[in-house]
C-alpha positions in Angstrom: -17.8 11.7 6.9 -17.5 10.8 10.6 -16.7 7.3 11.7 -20.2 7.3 13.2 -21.7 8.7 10.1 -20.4 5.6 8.7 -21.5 3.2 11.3 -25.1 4.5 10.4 -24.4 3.2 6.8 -24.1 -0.3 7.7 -27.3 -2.6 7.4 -30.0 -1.9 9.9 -28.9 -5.8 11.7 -25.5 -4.5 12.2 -26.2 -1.1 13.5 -28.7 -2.4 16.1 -25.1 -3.3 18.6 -23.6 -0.5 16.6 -23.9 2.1 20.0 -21.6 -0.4 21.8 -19.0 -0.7 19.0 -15.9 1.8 20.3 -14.7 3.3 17.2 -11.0 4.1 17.2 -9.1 6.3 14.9 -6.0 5.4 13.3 -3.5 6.5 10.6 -2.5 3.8 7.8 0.7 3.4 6.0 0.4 1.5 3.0 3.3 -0.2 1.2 3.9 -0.7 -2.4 4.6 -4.0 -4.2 2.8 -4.6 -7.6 0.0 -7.3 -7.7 1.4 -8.2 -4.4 -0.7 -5.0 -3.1 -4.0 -7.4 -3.1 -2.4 -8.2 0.5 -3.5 -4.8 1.0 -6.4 -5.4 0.1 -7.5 -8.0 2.0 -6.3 -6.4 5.1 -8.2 -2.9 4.6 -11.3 -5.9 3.4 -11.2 -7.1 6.9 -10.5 -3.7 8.9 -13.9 -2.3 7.1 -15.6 -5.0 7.6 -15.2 -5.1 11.7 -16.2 -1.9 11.7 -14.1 -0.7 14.9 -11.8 1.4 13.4 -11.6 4.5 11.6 -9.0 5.6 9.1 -8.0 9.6 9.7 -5.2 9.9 7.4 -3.4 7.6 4.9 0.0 7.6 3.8 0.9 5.4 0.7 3.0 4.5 -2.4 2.7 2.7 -5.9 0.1 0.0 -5.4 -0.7 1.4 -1.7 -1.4 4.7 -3.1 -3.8 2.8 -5.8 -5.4 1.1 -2.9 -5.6 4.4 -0.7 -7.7 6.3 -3.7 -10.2 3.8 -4.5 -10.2 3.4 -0.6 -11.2 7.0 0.5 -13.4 7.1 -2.5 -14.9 4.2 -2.1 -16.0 5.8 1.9 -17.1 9.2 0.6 -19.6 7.2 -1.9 -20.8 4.6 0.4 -18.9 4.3 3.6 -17.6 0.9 4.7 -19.8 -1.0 2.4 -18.8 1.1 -0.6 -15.4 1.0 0.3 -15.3 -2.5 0.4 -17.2 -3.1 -3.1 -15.3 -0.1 -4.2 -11.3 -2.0 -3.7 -13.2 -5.6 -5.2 -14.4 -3.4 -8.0 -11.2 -2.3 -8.7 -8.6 -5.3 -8.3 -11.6 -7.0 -10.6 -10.5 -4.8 -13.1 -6.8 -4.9 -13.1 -7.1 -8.7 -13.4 -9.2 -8.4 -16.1 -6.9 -5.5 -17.7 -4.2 -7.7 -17.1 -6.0 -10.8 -19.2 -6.3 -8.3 -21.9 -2.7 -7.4 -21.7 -0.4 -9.3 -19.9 2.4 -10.8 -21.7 2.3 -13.8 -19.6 -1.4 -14.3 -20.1 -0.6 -17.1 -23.0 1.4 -19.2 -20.3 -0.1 -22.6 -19.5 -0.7 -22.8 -15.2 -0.4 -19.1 -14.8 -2.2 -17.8 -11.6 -3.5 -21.4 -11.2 -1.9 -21.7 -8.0 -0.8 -20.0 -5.2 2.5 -18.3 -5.0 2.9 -20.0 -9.4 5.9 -18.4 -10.5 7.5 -17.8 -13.5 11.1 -17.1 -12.7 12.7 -20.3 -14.6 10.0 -19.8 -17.5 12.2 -19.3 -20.6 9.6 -16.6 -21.9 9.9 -14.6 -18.6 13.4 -14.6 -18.4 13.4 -13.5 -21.7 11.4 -10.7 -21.1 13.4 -9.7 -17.8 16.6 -9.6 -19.8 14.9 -7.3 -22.7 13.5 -4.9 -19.3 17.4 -4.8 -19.1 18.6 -3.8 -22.0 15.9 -1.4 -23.6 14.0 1.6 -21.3 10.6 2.1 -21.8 11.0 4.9 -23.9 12.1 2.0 -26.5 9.5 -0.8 -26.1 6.7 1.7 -24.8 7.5 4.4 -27.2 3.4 5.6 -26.9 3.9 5.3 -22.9 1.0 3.1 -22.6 -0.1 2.3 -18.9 -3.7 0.5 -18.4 -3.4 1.4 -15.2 -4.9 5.1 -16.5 -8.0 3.3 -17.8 -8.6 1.7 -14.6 -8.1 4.4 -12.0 -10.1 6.4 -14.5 -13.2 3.9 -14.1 -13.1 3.7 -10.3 -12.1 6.9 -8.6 -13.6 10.4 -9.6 -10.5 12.4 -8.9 -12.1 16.0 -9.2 -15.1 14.7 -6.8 -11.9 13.2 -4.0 -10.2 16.5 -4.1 -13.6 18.7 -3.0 -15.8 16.6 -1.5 -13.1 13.5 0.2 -13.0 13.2 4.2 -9.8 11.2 4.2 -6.3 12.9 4.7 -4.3 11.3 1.8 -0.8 11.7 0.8 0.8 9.6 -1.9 4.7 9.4 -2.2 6.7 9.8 -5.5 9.8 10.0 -5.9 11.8 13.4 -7.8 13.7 11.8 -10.6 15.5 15.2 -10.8 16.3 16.0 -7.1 16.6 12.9 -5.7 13.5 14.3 -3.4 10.2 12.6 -1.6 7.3 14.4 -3.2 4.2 14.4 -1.1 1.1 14.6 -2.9 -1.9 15.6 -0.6 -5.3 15.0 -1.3 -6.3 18.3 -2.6 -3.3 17.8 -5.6 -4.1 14.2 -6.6 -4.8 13.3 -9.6 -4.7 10.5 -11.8 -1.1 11.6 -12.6 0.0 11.7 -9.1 -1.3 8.0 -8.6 0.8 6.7 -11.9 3.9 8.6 -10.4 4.2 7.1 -7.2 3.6 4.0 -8.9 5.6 4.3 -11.7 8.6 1.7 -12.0 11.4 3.4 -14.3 12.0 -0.3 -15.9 8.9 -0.4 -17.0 7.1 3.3 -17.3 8.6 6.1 -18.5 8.6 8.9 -15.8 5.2 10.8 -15.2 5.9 14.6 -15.4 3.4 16.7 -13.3 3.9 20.2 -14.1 7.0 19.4 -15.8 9.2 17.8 -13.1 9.9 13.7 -13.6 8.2 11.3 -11.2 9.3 7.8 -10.3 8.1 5.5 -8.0 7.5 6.7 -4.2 9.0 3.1 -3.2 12.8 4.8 -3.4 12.8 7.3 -0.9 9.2 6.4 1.5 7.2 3.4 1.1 5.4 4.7 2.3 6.1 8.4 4.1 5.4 8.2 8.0 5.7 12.0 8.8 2.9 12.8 6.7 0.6 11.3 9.2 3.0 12.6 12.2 2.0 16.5 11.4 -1.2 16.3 10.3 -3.1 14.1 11.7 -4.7 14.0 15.2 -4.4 10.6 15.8 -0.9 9.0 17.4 -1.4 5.2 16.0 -0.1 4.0 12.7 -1.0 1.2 11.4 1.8 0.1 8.7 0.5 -2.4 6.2 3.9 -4.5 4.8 4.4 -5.9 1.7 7.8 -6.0 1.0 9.3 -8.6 3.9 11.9 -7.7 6.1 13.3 -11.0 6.9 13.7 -13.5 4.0 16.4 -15.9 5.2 18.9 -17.4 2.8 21.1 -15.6 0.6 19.9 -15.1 -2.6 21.7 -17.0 -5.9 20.0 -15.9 -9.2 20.3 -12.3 -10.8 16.8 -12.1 -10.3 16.7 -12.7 -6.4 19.3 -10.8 -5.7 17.8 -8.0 -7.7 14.6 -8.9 -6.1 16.5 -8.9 -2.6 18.0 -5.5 -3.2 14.4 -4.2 -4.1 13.4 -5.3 -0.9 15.6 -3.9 1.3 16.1 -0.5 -0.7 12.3 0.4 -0.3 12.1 -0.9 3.4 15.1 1.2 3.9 13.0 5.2 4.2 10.6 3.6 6.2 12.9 1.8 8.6 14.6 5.6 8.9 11.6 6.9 10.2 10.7 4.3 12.6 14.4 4.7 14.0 13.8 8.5 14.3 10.2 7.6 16.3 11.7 5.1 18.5 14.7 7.8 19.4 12.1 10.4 20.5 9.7 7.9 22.4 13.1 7.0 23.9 13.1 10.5 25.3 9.8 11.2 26.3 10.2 7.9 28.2 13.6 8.9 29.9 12.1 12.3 30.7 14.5 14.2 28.8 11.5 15.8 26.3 7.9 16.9 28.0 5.2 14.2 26.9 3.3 17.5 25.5 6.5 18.8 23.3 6.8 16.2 20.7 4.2 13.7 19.6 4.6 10.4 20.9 3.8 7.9 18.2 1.8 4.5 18.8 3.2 2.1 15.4 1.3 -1.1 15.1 2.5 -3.5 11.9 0.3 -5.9 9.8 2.8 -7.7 7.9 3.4 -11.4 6.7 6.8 -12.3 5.8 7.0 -15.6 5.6 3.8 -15.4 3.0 5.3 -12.6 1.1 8.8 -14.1 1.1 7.6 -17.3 0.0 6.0 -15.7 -3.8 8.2 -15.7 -6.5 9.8 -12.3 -7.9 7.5 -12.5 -11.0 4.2 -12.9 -8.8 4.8 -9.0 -8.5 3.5 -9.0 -12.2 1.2 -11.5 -11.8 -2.6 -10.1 -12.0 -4.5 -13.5 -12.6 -7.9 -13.1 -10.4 -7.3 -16.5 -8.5 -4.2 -15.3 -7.7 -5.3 -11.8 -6.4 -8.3 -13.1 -4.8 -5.9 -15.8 -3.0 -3.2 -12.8 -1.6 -6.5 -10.9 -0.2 -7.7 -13.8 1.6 -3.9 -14.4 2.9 -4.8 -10.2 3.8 -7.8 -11.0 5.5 -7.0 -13.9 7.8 -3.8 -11.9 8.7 -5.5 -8.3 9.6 -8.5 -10.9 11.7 -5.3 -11.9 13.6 -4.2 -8.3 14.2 -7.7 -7.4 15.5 -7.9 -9.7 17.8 -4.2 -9.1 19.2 -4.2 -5.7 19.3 -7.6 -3.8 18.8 -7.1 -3.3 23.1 -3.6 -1.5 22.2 -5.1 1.0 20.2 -5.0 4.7 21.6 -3.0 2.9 24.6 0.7 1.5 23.9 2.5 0.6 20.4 1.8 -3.2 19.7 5.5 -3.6 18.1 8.8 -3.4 19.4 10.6 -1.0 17.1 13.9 -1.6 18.4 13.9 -5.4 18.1 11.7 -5.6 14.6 13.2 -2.6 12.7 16.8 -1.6 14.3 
């Protein structure tokens, strides 16, 4: 579907000024980060809903890649209206999965307030340390993930791979090799989704035609070259949820772990945007033709001081007010991103690689 194909979705009182809209295609890399992915959410909320932009291609790991099915589903059903009910739909239903089968759910003041967190709760802490000591091949002997259930309700996977517009590719990780795995749209399937988000301290590792899957987090979170070689369009939009900066040093096992999390699946993607900032460096000192290699426009939603300030259990943390809360955090955040760079799009990159990411 074309992005003026669905423009002519929207309500007839929005399509009226819809010939003087200037629809821009982009690319969007989607970050990974548990419950934290309602960010996400919010952000691709507010993109739809302005109606200016069109996504070509998405790249995307563990909860990105989750956001990126129902996403591109949700457009091949209904366009920019369906994808929006489409992402509420499903991030109604992991809060409500999560009700059923959190084991924090019992926990007085949980998801009551923004940011609530759960670190210094004796039960949590508890739990972390067991996460430590047994794999889930010994507390989740049955491998049970509701996260099947719920991608099974809200995306038809057979109908994405033949029928889907989008260019998707999901990351996972090759427990085996060490290796990205790329999954493009034509091979996903509800297996490839669990694999890119599947955390080995708490899933045991998906097998798709017997070869182990961890999380795509490890080595791209998400993948930028996907987008590089097969798509048309030279800007990227990179949605963050993991912040770059948090400022203090870290003083409980948990924040450092939390900490080294951070930084280790920042650490692919801030590879690749050192690798594009080396060859716009050479296109821009003339040393490569503008026409030999693709020169890449990066453009960055992120909000670290939000995401910084959430506790390391919020990542676990599926209560709806909560959710509902980090989408409207999403939301304000991509508004602020239209209106500061919408004019940079197809023009200039909007972020200074070399003084955000080297």
């Amino acid at each position: 579907m074309t992005a003026r194909e669905r423009l002519d979705e929207r309500p007839a009182a929005q399509r009226a000024g819809a010939g003087q809209l200037q629809v821009k295609p982009v690319t969007l890399a989607l970050q990974g980060g548990g419950a934290h992915g309602a960010f996400a959410w919010g952000v691709l909320d507010r993109l739809l809903e302005d109606g200016r932009i069109d996504f070509e291609g998405i790249s995307a790991t563990s909860a990105g890649a989750m956001n990126a099915v129902v996403l591109a589903y949700g457009l091949m059903q209904g366009g920019p209206a369906g994808a929006r009910q489409a992402l509420h739909g499903f991030w109604r239903d992991i809060a409500a999965s999560a009700a059923l089968y959190s084991p924090f759910r019992q926990l007085p003041g949980v998801g009551n307030l923004y940011g609530h967190r759960l670190d210094h709760s004796p039960f949590y802490l508890m739990t972390d340390m067991l996460m430590r000591v047994f794999s889930p091949y010994q507390f989740n002997p049955f491998n049970f993930n509701p996260l099947r259930q719920v991608l099974g309700r809200h995306v038809d996977f057979a109908a994405l791979r033949e029928n889907g517009s989008t260019r998707l590719y999901l990351c996972a990780t090759n427990v085996e090799s060490g290796k990205v795995r790329i999954f493009p749209r034509e091979e996903i399937c509800i297996e490839a989704v669990l694999a890119s988000a599947c955390l080995p301290f708490l899933f045991q590792a998906v097998e798709i035609d017997g070869v182990p899957y961890w999380d795509g987090g490890y080595v791209g979170n998400p993948a930028i070259y996907p987008l590089i070689y097969e798509c048309a369009s030279r800007d990227v939009v990179i949605v963050h949820i993991n912040p770059i900066v948090r400022r203090g040093v870290p003083k409980t096992a948990a924040e450092i772990l939390n900490r080294i999390n951070e930084v280790s699946f920042n650490s692919s993607l801030m590879r690749e945007l050192r690798a594009i900032a080396f060859v716009t460096s050479l296109i821009e000192r003339g040393q490569v033709a503008d026409g030999e290699m693709k020169r890449m426009l990066i453009h960055s939603i992120r909000a670290d001081e939000t995401m910084a300030g959430l506790g390391v259990s919020s990542k676990l943390n599926a209560d709806w007010r909560f959710l509902c809360t980090l989408r409207d955090r999403g939301r304000a955040q991509a508004g602020h991103w239209l209106a500061e760079t919408y004019d940079a799009l197809g023009e200039r990159s909007s972020v200074d690689i070399r003084a955000e990411f080297l």
